[in-house]
C-alpha positions in Angstrom: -51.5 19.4 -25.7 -51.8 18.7 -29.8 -49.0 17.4 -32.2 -48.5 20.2 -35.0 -51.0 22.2 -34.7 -53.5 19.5 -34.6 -56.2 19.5 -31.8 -56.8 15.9 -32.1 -53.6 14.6 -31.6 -53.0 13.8 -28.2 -49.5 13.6 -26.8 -49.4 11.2 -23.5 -47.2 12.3 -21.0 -45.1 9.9 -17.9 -42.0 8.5 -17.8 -42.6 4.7 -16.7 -38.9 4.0 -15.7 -39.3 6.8 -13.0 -42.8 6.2 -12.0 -41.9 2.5 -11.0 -39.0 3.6 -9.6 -40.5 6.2 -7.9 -42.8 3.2 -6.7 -40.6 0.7 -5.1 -38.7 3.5 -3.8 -42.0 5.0 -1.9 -43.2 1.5 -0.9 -39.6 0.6 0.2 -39.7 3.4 2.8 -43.2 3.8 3.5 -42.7 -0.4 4.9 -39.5 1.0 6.4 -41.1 4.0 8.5 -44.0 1.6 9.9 -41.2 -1.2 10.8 -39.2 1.7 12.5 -42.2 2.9 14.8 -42.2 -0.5 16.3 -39.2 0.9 18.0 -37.9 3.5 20.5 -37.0 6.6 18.3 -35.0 8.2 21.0 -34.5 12.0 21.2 -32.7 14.5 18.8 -29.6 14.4 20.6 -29.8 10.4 21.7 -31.6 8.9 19.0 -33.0 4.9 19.9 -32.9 2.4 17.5 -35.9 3.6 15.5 -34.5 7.1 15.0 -32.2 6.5 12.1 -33.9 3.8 10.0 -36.9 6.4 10.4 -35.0 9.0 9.2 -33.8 7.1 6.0 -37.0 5.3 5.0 -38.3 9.0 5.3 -35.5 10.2 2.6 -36.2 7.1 0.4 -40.1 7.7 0.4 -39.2 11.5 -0.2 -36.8 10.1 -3.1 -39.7 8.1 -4.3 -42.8 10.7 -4.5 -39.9 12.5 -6.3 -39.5 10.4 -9.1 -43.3 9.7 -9.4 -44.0 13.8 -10.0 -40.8 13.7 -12.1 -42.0 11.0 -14.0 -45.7 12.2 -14.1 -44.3 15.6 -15.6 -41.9 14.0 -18.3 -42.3 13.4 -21.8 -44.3 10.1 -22.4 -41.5 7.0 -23.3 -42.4 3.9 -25.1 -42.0 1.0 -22.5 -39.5 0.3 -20.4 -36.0 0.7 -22.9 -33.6 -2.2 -22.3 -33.0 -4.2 -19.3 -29.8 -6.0 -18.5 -30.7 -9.9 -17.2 -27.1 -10.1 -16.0 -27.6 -7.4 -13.6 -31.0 -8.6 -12.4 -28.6 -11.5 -11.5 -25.5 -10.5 -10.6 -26.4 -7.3 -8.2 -27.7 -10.0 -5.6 -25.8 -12.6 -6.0 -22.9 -10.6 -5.1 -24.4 -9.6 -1.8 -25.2 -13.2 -1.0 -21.6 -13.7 -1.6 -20.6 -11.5 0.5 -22.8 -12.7 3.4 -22.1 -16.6 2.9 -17.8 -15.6 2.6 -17.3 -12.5 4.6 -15.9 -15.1 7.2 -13.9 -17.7 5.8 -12.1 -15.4 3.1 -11.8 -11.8 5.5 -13.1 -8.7 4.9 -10.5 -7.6 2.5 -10.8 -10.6 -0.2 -14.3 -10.9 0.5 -15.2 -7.0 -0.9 -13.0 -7.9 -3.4 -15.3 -10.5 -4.8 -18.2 -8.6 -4.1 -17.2 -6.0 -6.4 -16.2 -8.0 -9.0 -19.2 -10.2 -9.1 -20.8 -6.9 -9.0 -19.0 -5.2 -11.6 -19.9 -8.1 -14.5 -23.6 -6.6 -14.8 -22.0 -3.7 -16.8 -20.2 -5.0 -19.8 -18.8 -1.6 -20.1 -16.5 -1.8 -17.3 -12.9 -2.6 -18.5 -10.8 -4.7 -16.3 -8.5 -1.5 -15.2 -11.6 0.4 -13.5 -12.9 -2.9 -12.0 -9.4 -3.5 -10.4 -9.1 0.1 -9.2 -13.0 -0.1 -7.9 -11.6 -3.3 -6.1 -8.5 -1.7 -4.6 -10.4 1.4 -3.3 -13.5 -0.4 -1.8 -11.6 -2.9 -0.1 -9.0 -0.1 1.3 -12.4 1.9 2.5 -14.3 -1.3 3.7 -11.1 -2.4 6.1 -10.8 1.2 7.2 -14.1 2.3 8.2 -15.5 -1.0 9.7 -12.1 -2.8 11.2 -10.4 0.2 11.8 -12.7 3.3 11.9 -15.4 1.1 13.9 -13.9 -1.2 15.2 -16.3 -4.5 14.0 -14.9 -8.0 14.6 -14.2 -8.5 11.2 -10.7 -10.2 10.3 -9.7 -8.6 7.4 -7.6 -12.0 5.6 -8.4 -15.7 6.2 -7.0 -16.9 9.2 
C-alpha cells in the first residue's frame, strides 16, 4: 500500500491496543480451557464442573483471536494512546475490597463500596450516575445471589 501516489511510502498497518488485548484475552482462555479439562465436563444436558468454565474460556479465546485479526486488519496507531494509572489501581483494589468486607459490612454496603471504589478510575463519572450505578447494583446483587440463589450472604452487618 503507498501514501499519495508514492510507491515508496509504506503505510504499516495493526492496531496495538487490540492486538494485546486480543493477547491477554486468548492467553486468558487458552489457560482457562487447559485448567477446565482437568475436570469432569459432564454431558449437554448435565454439564460437570468443567463444562461451563470450558465453555467461557472458549468465548474469551474466540473474543481474543477476534481482536488480534481486527487489530491486524486496522489502520496502524502510534503507541498505545493514554492510560489511566488510577484505574490500573483502583479496578483491583475494589475487588479486594469486596473480598476482605463482603462479611463484616453485608452484601448490600459492601457492592456499594465496590462500585464506588470502582467508579473513581473514570474521572468522568459525576456523583449522580455513580449513586444510581450504586443503587441498581446493590438492588441486583441482593436479588440474584440472596434472593434469586439463595447464597448465605447477609445482606447488612449483623
Amino acid at each position: 500500500m503507498s501514501v499519495d501516489g508514492n510507491p515508496f511510502v509504506r503505510v504499516r498497518r495493526g492496531e496495538i491496543k487490540k492486538i494485546i488485548t486480543g493477547v491477554i484475552f486468548a492467553g486468558f482462555g487458552i489457560t482457562g480451557i487447559l485448567m477446565s479439562l482437568g475436570y469432569n465436563l459432564g454431558t449437554p444436558t448435565r454439564v460437570g464442573p468443567g463444562g461451563f468454565p470450558l465453555l467461557l474460556s472458549i468465548i474469551l479465546t474466540g473474543l481474543g483471536i477476534a481482536n488480534i485479526v481486527i487489530g491486524t486488519l486496522s489502520a496502524y496507531e502510534t503507541g498505545l494512546g493514554s492510560w489511566r494509572p488510577r484505574a490500573i489501581y483502583l479496578i483491583p483494589l475494589s475487588v479486594i475490597f469486596f473480598g476482605v468486607a463482603v462479611r463484616p459490612l453485608g452484601l448490600v454496603f459492601t457492592i456499594i463500596g465496590t462500585t464506588v471504589i470502582a467508579c473513581l478510575a473514570n474521572p468522568k463519572l459525576n456523583l449522580i450516575e455513580i449513586a444510581i450505578m450504586c443503587v441498581v447494583l446493590a438492588a441486583f446483587g441482593a436479588g440474584l445471589f440472596v434472593y434469586g440463589l439463595n447464597l448465605p450472604f447477609s445482606l447488612f452487618p449483623d
